[in-house]
N, C-alpha and C positions, 0 to 999 in steps of 0.2 A: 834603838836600832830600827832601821828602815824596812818593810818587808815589801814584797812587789804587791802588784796590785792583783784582786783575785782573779781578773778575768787572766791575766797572765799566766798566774798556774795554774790555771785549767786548762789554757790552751797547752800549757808546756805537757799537760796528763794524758791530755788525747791524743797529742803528738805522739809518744813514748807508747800509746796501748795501741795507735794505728801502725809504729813501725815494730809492735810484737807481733800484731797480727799479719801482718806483709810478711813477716819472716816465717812465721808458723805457717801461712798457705804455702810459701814457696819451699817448705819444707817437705809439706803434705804431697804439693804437687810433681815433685823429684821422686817423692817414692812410689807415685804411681807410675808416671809416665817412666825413669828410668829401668830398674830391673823388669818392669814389668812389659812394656815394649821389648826389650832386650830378650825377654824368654817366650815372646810371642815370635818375635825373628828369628832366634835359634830353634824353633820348633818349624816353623816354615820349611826352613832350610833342611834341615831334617828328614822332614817330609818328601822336597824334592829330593834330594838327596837317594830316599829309600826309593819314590819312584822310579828315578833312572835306573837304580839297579836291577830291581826287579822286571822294568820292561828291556831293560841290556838283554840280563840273563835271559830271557823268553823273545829274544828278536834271531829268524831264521837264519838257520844257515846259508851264508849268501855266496861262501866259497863253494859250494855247487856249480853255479854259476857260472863258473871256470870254463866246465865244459859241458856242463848238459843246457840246454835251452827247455826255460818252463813249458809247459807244457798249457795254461794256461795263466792267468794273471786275476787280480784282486778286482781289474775294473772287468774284465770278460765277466767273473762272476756278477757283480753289482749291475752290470749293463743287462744282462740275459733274466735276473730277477726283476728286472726293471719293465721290461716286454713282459713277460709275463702275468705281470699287476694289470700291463696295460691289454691283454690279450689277445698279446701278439706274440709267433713263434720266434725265438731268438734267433739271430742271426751271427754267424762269425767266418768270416772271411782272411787269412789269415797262411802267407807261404814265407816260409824261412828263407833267408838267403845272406850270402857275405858281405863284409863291406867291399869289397872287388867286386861285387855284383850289382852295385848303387853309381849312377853316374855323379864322379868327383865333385862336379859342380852344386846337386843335389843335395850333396850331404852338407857341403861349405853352405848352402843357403839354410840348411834346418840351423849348423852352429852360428852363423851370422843373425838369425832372427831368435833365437832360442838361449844361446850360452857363448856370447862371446869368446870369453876369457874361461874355456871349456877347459882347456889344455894348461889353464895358471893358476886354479884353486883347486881345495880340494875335499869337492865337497860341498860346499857353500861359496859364493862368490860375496864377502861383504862390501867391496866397493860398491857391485849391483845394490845391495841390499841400503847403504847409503843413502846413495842417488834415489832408489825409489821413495825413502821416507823424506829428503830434500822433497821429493817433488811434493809428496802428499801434506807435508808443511806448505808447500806454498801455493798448490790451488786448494788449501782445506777441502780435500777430498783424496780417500783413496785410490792411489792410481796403481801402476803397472805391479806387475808382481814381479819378484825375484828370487823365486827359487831356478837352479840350474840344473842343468838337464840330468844331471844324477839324482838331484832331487824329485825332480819329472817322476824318474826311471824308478825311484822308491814307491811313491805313490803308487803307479802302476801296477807294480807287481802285489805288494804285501797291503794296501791301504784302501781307502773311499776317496769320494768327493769332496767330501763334510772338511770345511774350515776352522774345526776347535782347535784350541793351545795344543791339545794335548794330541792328535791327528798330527799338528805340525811339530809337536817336539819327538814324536815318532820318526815324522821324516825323517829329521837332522838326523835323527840315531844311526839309520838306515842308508843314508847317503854315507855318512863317517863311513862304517862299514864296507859299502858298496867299493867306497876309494880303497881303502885298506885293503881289500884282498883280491881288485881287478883291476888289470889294468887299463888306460885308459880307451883303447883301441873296443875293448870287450864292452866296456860301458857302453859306449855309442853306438855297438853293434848291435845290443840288447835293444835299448831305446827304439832305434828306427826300426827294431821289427815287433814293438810290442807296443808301441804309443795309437793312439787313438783317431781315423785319419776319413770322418765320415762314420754312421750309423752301422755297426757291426762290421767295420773294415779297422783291421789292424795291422801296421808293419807298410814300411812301403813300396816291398813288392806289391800286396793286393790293392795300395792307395793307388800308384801308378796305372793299375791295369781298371783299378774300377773307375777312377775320374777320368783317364788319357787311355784307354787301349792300350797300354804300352807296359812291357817290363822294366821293371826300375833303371836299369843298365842305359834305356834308349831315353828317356826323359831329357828332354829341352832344357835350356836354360830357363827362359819361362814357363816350363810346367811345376820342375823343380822350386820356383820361388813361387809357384804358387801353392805349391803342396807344403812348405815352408809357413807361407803367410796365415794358411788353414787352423794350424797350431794350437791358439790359442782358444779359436772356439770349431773343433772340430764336424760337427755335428748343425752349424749355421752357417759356415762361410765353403757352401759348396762349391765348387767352380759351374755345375750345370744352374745353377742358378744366379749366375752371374753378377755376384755382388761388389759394390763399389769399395766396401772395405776390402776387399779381399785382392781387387786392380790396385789399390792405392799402397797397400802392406806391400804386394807380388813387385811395385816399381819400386819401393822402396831398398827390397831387399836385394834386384837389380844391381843398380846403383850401389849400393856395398860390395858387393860381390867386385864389381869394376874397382871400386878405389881403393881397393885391400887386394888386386892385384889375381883376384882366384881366376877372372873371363878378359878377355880383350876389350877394347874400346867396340871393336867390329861384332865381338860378341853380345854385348850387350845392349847397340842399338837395333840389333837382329831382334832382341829379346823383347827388347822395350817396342818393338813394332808387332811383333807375333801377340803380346799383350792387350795390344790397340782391337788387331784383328778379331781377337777370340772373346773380349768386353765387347767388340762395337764400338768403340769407339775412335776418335780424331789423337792420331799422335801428339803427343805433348811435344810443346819447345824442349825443354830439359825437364830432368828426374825430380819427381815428386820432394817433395821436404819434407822432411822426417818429422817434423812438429806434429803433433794430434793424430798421429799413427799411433801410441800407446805402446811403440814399440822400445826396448830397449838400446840406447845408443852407441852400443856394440864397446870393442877397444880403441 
């Protein structure tokens, strides 16, 4: 009887000890990686889980709100501490007033540059929030923000400055809320008199009277898009210092206002002229493009 040769059954031996040992790691490594991932994720979760609740249960009552107006807010305090460090007496400038007391146009230029689609989430706008990470995928860099104005209006009142997770998973909280038990007329009332509009100017009655002499009621169509355009950084983009971002957002937001029908054709080349004036500068052919504005591209 014939036998093989020996290198054959050796090879056949370490065949058979390499495919016990393949089997035994991938054994070893199931049992680490699955239950054990598995009760690191269900502990996570957990985790968040208890968070929420416990900052739920400890988030203010916001049905006040209804009908008392705060008295002050989360950034009044943070800003007046802020002078203070610097040894400066705090400033706060600041008169209540209704939305019948804000020229119409006004208020459509803060929704037009701030929260389009004010009136169709709620709470959170995730289309916005889409588009902006579309965008930040495609210039690999973070661009525009997209919290809306109720998120604005959370901030505001109950929060900081400060950009952590945990800041922003408060907002969301506070915005849900804010929608749940006001409605939407109240939100945006609140907003435009407690938002941020200039160095110790809040609300815009006092913005109106501290950048234009004017009560909020008498506001231009371009003062309005420029108290609008100021927004984003309120405290750099003064109008007495005549900033080029600030002409460029204020034609931008123009031009919206005309194509969504809030100002006339006549209105708004009045507007787009009075703009000219007040920058110095040479009327444009047509309305600025919206590219590299950083601005939100409305609905």
């Amino acid at each position: 009887m014939t036998s093989r040769p020996p290198t054959v059954r050796a090879s056949n031996v370490r065949t058979q000890k390499t495919k016990q040992l393949s089997s035994g790691a991938r054994r070893v490594v199931g049992k680490r990686s699955g239950p054990g991932w598995g009760r690191w994720a269900l502990g996570a979760w957990l985790l968040l889980a208890l968070w929420l609740g416990v900052e739920f249960a400890r988030l203010p009552d916001v049905g006040l709100l209804r009908t008392q107006n705060p008295r002050t807010t989360a950034l009044m305090a943070q800003r007046a501490e802020e002078a203070l460090e610097a040894g400066k007496k705090p400033r706060v400038r600041q008169a209540w007033v209704a939305l019948g007391a804000v020229a119409p146009h006004a208020v459509d230029a803060v929704l037009i540059s701030e929260d389009a689609r004010f009136y169709r989430h709620e709470g959170v706008d995730w289309t916005e929030v889409e588009n902006a990470f579309q965008q930040s995928v495609r210039e690999a860099r973070l661009g525009r923000g997209a919290s809306t104005l109720t998120q604005q209006l959370a901030k505001n009142l109950y929060l900081s400055t400060d950009r952590s997770l945990l800041r922003k998973g408060k907002e969301l909280l506070l915005a849900r809320q804010l929608e749940t038990h006001l409605p939407k007329q109240r939100i945006l009332a609140l907003y435009l008199n407690v938002v941020e509009w200039g160095e110790g100017v809040y609300g815009i009655e006092a913005a109106a009277r501290e950048h234009f002499g004017v009560p909020a009621r008498s506001l231009s169509v371009a003062q309005g898009a420029m108290l609008a355009g100021m927004l984003p950084a309120p405290r750099r983009w003064l109008p007495a210092q005549r900033p080029e971002t600030l002409r460029t957002r204020a034609s931008v937001i123009v031009g919206r206002l005309e194509r969504e029908g809030r100002i006339s054709g006549a209105q708004a080349r009045e507007a787009q002229a009075e703009l000219s004036r007040f920058f110095g500068v040479s009327p444009a052919p047509g309305y600025v493009a919206e590219a590299g504005t950083g601005m939100p591209a409305g609905s």
